[in-house]
C-alpha positions in Angstrom: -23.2 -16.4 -15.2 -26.6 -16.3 -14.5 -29.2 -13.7 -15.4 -29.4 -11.3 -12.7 -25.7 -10.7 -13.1 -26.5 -9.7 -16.6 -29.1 -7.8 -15.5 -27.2 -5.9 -12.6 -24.1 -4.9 -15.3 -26.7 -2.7 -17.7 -28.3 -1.5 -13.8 -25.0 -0.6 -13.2 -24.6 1.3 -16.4 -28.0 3.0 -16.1 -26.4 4.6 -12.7 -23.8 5.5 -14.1 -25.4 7.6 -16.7 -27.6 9.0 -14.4 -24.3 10.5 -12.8 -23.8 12.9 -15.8 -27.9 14.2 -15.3 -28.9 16.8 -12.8 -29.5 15.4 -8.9 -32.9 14.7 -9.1 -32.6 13.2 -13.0 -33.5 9.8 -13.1 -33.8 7.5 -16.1 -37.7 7.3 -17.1 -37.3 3.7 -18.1 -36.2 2.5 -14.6 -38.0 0.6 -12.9 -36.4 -1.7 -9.5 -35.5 -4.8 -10.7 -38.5 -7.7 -10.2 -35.3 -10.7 -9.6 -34.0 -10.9 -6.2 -30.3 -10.7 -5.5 -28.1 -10.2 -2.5 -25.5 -7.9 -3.5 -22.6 -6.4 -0.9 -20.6 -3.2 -1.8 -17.0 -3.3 -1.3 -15.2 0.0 -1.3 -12.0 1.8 -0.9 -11.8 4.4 2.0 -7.9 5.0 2.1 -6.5 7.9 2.2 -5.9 8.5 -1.4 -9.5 8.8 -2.0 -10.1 12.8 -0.9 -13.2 12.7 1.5 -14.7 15.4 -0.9 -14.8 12.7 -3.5 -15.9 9.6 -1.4 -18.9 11.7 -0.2 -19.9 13.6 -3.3 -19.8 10.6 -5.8 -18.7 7.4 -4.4 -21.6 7.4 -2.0 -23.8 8.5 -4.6 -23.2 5.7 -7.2 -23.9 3.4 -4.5 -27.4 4.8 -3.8 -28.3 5.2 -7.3 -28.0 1.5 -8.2 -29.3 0.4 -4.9 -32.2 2.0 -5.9 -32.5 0.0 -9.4 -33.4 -2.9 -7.1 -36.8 -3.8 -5.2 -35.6 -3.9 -1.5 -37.4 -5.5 0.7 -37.7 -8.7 3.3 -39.3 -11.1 1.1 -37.7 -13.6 -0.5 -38.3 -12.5 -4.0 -36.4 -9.0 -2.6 -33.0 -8.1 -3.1 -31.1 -7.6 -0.1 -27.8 -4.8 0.4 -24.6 -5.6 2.5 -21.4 -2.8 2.8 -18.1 -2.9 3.8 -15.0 -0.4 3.6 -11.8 -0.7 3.5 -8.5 1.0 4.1 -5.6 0.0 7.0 -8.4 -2.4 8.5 -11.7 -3.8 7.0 -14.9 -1.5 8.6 -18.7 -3.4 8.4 -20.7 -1.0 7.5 -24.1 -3.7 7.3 -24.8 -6.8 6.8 -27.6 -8.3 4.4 -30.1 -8.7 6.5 -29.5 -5.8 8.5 -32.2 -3.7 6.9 -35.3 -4.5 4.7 -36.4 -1.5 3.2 -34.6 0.9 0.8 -35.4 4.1 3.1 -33.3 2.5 5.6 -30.6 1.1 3.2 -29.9 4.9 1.5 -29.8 6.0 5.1 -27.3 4.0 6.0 -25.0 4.6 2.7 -25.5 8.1 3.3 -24.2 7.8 7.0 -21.1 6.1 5.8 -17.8 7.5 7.2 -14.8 8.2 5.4 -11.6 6.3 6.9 -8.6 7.1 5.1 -5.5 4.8 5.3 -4.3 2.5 3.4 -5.4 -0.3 0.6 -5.8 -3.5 2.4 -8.2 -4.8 -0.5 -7.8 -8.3 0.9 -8.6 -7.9 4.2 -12.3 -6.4 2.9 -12.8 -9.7 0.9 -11.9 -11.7 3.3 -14.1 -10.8 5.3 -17.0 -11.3 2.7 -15.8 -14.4 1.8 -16.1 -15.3 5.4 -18.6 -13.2 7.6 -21.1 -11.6 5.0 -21.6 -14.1 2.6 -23.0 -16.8 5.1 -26.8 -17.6 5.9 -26.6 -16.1 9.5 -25.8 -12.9 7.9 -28.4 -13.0 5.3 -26.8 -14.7 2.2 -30.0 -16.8 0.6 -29.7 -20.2 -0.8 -30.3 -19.8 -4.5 -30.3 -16.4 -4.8 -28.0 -14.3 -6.9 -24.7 -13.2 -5.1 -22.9 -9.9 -6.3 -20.6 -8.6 -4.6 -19.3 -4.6 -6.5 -15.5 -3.2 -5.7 -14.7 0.0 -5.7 -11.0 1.3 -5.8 -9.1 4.2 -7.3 -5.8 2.5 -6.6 -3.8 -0.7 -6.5 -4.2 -2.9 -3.0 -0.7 -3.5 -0.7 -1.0 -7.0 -1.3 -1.9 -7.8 -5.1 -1.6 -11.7 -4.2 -3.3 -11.8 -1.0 -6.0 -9.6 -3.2 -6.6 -11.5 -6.0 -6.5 -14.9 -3.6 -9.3 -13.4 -1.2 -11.6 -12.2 -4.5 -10.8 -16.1 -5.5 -12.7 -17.5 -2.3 -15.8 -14.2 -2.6 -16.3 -16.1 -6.1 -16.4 -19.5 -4.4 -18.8 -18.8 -2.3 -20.9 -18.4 -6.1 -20.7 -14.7 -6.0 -19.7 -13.0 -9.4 -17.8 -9.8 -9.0 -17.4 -6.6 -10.4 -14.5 -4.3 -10.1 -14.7 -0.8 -11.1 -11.5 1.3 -10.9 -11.7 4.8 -10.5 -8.2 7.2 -11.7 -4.9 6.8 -12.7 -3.5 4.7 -10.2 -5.7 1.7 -10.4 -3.7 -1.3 -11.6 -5.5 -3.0 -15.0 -4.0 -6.9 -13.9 -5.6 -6.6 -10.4 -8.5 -5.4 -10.9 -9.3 -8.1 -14.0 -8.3 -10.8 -11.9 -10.2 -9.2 -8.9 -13.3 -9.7 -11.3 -15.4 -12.6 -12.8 -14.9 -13.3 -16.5 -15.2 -12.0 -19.2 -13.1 -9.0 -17.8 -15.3 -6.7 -20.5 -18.3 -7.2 -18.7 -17.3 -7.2 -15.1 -14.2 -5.0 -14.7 -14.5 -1.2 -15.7 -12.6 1.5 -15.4 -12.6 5.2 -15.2 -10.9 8.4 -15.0 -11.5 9.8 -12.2 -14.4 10.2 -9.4 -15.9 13.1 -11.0 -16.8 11.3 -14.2 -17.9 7.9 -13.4 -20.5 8.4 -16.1 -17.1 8.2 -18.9 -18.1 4.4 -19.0 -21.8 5.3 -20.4 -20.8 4.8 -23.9 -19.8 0.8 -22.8 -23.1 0.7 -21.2 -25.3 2.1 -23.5 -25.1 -0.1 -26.3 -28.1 -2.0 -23.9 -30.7 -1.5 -21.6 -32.8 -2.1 -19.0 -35.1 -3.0 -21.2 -32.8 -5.4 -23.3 -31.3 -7.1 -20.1 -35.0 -8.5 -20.1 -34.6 -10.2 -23.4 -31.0 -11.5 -22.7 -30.3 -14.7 -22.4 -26.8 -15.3 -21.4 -26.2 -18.0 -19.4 -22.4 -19.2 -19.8 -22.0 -20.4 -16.1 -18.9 -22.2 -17.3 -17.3 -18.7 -17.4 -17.7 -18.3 -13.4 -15.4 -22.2 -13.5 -12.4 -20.4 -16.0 -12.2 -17.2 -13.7 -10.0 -19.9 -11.1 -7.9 -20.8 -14.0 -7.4 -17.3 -15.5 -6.6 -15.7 -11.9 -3.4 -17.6 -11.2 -1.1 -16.4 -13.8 -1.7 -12.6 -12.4 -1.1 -14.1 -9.2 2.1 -15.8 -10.1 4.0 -12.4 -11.2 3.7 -10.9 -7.5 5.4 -14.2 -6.5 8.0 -14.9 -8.3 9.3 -11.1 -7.9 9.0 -11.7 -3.6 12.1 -14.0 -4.0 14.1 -11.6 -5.0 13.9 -9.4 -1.8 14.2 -12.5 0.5 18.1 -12.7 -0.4 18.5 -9.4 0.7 16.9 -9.9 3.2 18.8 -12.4 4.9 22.5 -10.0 4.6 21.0 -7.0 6.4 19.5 -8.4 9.2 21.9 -10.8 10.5 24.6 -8.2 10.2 22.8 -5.5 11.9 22.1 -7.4 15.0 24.4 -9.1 15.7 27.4 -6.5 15.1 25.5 -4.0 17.8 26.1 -5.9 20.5 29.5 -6.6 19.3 31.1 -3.8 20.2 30.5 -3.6 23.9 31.5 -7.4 24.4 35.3 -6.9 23.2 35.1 -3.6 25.7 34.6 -5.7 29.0 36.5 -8.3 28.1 39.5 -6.1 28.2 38.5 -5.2 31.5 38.1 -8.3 32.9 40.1 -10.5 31.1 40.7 -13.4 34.1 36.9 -13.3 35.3 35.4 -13.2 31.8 36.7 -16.1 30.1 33.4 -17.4 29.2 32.6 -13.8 27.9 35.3 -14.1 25.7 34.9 -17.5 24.4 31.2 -16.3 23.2 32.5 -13.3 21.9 35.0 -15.0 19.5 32.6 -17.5 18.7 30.2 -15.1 17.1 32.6 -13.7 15.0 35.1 -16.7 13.8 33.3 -20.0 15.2 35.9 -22.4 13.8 39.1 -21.2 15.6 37.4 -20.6 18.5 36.3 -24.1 19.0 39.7 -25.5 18.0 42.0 -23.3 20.2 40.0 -22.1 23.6 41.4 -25.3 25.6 44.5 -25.6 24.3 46.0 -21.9 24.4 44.8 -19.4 26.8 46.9 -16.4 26.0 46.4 -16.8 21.8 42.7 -16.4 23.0 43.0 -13.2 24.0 45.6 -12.0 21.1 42.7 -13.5 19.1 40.1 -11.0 21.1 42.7 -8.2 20.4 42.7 -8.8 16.5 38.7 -9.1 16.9 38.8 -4.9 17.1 39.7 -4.5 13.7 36.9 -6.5 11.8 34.4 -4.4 13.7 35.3 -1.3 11.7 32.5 -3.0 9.9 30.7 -2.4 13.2 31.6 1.1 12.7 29.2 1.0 9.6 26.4 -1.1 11.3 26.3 0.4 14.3 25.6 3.5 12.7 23.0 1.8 10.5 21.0 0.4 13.9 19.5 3.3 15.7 19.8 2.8 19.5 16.7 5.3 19.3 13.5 4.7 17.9 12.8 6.4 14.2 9.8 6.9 12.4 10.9 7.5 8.4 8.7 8.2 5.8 10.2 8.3 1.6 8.7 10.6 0.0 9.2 9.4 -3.9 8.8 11.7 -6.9 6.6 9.4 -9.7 6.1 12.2 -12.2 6.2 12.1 -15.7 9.9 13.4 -15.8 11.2 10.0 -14.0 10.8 7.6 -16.1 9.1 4.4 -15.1 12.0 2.3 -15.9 14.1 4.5 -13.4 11.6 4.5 -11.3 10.9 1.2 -10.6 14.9 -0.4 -11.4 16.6 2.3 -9.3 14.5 4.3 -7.3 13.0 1.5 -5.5 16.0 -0.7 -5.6 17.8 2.5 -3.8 14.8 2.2 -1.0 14.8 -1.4 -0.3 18.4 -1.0 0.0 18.5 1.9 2.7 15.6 0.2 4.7 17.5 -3.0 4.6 20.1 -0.8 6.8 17.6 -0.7 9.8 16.1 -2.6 12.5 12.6 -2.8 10.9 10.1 -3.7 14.2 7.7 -1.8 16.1 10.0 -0.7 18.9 12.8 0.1 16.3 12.5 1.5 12.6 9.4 2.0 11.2 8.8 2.9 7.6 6.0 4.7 5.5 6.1 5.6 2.1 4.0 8.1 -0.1 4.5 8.9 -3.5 3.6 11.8 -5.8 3.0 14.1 -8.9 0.5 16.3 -9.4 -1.5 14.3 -6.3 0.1 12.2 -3.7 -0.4 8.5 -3.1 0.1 7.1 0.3 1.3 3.8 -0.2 1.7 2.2 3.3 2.0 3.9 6.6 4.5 3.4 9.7 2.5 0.8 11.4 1.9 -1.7 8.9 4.8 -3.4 8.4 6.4 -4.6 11.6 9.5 -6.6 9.7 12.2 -6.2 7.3 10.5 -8.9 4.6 6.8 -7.5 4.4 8.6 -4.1 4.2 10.6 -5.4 1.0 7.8 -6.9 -0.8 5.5 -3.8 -0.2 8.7 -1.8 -2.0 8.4 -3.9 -5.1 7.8 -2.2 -8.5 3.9 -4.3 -8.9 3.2 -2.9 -5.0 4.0 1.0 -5.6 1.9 3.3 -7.9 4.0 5.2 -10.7 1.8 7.6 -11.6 2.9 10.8 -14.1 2.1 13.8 -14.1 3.9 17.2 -12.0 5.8 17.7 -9.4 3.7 19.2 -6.8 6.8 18.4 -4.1 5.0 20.7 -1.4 1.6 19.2 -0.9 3.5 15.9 -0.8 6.0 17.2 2.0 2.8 18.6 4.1 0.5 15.4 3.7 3.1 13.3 5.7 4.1 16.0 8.1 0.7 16.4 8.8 -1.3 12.9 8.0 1.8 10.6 8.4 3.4 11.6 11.6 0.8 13.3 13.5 -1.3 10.1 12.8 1.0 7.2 13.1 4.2 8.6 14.8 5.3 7.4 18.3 6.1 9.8 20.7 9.9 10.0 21.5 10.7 8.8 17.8 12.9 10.6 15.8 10.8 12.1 12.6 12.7 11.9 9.2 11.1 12.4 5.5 14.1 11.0 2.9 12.9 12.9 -0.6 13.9 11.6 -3.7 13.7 14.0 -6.4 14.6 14.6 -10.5 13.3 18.4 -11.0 12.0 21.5 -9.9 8.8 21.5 -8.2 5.9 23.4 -9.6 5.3 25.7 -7.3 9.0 26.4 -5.3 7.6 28.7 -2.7 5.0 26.0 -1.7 7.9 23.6 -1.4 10.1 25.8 0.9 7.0 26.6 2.7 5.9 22.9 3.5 9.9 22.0 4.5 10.3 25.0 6.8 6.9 23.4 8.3 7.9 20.0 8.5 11.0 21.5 10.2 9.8 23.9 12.5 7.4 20.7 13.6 10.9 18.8 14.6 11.0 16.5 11.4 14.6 16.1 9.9 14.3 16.1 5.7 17.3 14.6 3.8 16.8 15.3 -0.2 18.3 13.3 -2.9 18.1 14.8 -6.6 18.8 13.3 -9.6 19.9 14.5 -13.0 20.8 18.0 -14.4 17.2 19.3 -13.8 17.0 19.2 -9.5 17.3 23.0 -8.7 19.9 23.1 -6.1 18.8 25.9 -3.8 15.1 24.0 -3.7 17.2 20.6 -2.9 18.5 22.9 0.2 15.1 23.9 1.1 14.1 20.7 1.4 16.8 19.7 3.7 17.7 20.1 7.2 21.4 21.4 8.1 24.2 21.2 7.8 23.6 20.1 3.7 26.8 18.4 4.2 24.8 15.6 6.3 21.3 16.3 4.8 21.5 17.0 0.9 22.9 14.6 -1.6 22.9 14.8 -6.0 24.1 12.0 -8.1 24.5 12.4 -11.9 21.7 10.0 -13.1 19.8 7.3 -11.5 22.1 4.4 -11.8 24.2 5.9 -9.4 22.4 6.1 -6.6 23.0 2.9 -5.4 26.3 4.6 -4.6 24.8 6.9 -2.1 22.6 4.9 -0.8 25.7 3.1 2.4 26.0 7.3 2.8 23.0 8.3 3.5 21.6 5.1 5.9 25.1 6.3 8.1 24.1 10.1 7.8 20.1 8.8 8.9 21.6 6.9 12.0 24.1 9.7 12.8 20.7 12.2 12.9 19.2 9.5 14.8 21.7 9.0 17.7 
């Protein structure tokens, strides 16, 4: 690691302690670094951030340690990149887009918030490949730093970790600094350089960035000058340290890939089924190819064997074909013929237990969405979950087929995060951010709530729902356990509760609603 990393750590720290001061406070001691460096900004936009925050305190950070450094053109200056992120990557400026600090706090300052998403990767790739490259202003010899900033685990941890991987090869060290309770400790220490002490932090929450001042104050600005630190062989472990974290996410995407492979086949293929066997008893003389095809998708052996040889056998066989497709009654029903845009709305407060939330409830999800025709003309899927705030995990047009969708439902790719139950806020954020931003016109609207207790404040609930409704969105609710309150449970669901309301005893049982409710979803659907 070389020096001006050190250096830019305890800079770091000395912003962050100028957080907890008044606006105009500044440390008397700092003075812009004399080293240059080129350092780029990487930082979360998406939607779980509230714009209040990002524009109060995120932006703020930024400008107080850009203005630890001397800013300038020369080649002993330090020069300032950003880039945000969310659904998409958004390049704010390049290093040598400006070359004076006037013009760089400008430019943080104007700095939109996006909301979205947490396509971490996508951000880092784009340094990796686009920002840190001479044409963009990346200096030979120079100190690269490259700073995330994230209050929440990415949608892709491997894709996340691999992208931070190729920033560091480029000879950039990298510091992540996680703000909240939904940042996710493994990512964000494999996201950084090594030792994870020194370049990943974390905090709890926007508001008090300065709660890491006691790690930073044990030095200075004034010490960085005396230290000596130069263990560049650390920089060569980070490589070797990174690939265990990214060999959990892996190993877990097999699973899904199984199930994958059961749902799709069956709900294709089965929908167009049923009309074949319909004009084939029509047309039974003209359609003989029609028939061999159709007893060849359903039992390929005897259809080979016995086509030439028996004619009429072929058509008793096309009369006991009927009966198999009472399965079709089931898939059919599971394959919208209209288009639907569903969002799960999953309760991860401190009542569910992570255990049950991450071996049942989001087994119970993978399993219902594994019951649709995931594409963009088709199904589409969102999912949010929530507590005392809400977490938008991945919205309805980012993933266009059944096997991203699985993997992004996996217990290391969705937030549990504790706390209430604050089931009305979480109801309005999708009616209002998740369907009026994403949904197709035409597409059926359907929130699917899964629930263990009362929400904190009931009237807000029914409120929210009768919104939602009124608005043309169709709400199923599932409770769990002894605690749901059943009249809320109806609040939250369309009519008749006989097609929109379900309760199981415990959470192991949901598996056996979950054939059920796909059928009820599709019937709503159709």
């Amino acid at each position: 690691m070389e020096m001006n990393s050190v250096r830019f750590l305890l800079l770091i720290s000395v912003a962050m302690v100028s957080l907890s001061m008044t606006v105009n406070a500044r440390p008397p001691s700092s003075e812009p670094c004399s080293e240059p460096a080129d350092i780029i900004f990487v930082v979360d936009s998406s939607s779980s951030i509230y714009p209040v925050y990002f524009h109060r305190h995120v932006k703020k950070f930024i400008k107080d340690v850009i203005l630890k450094f001397r800013i300038g053109p020369g080649p002993k200056d330090t020069r300032i990149g950003a880039i945000l992120f969310s659904t998409k990557e958004y390049l704010e400026f390049h290093l040598n887009t400006f070359d004076n600090p006037d013009d760089v706090v400008a430019a943080v300052q104007g700095i939109k918030y996006r909301g979205g998403n947490t396509y971490t990767h996508r951000a880092l790739e784009y340094v990796a490949k686009e920002m840190l490259v001479p044409e963009h202003g990346s200096r030979q010899g120079v100190s690269k730093l490259v700073v995330i900033i994230t209050d929440g685990q990415s949608t892709n941890t491997a894709k996340t970790v691999a992208a931070a991987d190729a920033v560091k090869a480029k000879g950039a060290d990298v510091f992540a600094i996680g703000v909240g309770h939904g940042v996710y400790f493994q990512e964000l220490n494999a996201m950084a350089s090594k030792p994870s002490e020194q370049f990943s932090f974390k905090v709890s929450d926007f508001k008090a960035l300065n709660s890491i001042e006691q790690r930073f104050s044990q030095s200075t600005c004034d010490a960085l000058l005396m230290t000596t630190r130069p263990p560049t062989t650390t920089t060569t472990t980070t490589t070797t340290t990174t690939v265990p974290t990214t060999t959990t996410p892996t190993t877990t995407t097999t699973t899904p890939t199984t199930t994958t492979t059961t749902p799709t086949t069956t709900t294709t293929t089965p929908t167009t089924t049923p009309t074949t066997p319909t004009t084939t008893t029509t047309t039974t003389p003209t359609t003989t190819t029609t028939t061999t095809t159709t007893t060849t998708t359903t039992a390929p052996p005897t259809t080979t064997t016995t086509t030439p040889t028996t004619t009429m056998p072929t058509t008793t066989t096309t009369t006991t074909t009927p009966p198999p497709p009472t399965t079709t009654t089931t898939t059919t029903t599971t394959t919208p013929g209209k288009p639907a845009d569903i969002y799960f709305l999953l309760d991860a407060s401190t009542s569910v237990w992570v255990v049950h939330f991450r071996k049942q409830v989001l087994p119970f999800v993978r399993d219902l969405v594994s019951e649709f025709q995931i594409s963009p003309l088709h199904t589409r899927i969102g999912l949010v979950t929530f507590s005392s705030e809400i977490n938008h995990e991945f919205g309805l047009d980012e993933y266009t087929n059944l096997k991203d969708l699985l993997d992004a439902i996996q217990p290391e790719n969705v937030d549990y995060l504790t706390g209430g139950t604050n089931t009305g806020d979480a109801i309005r954020y999708v009616t209002h951010k998740g369907f009026d931003q994403d949904s197709r016109q035409g597409a059926t609207k359907i929130i699917i709530t899964v629930t263990d207790g009362l929400s904190q404040q009931p009237k807000n609930t029914a409120e929210a729902a009768a919104e939602a409704r009124y608005k043309g969105v169709m709400m199923f609710a599932v409770g769990v356990g002894k605690y749901v309150n059943d009249e809320e449970l109806s609040e939250i669901s369309s009519k008749p509760e006989q097609d929109f309301k379900f309760h199981v005893d415990t959470f192991e049982d949901l598996g056996d609603v979950a054939q059920t409710l796909a059928h009820k979803t599709c019937k709503a659907v159709n």
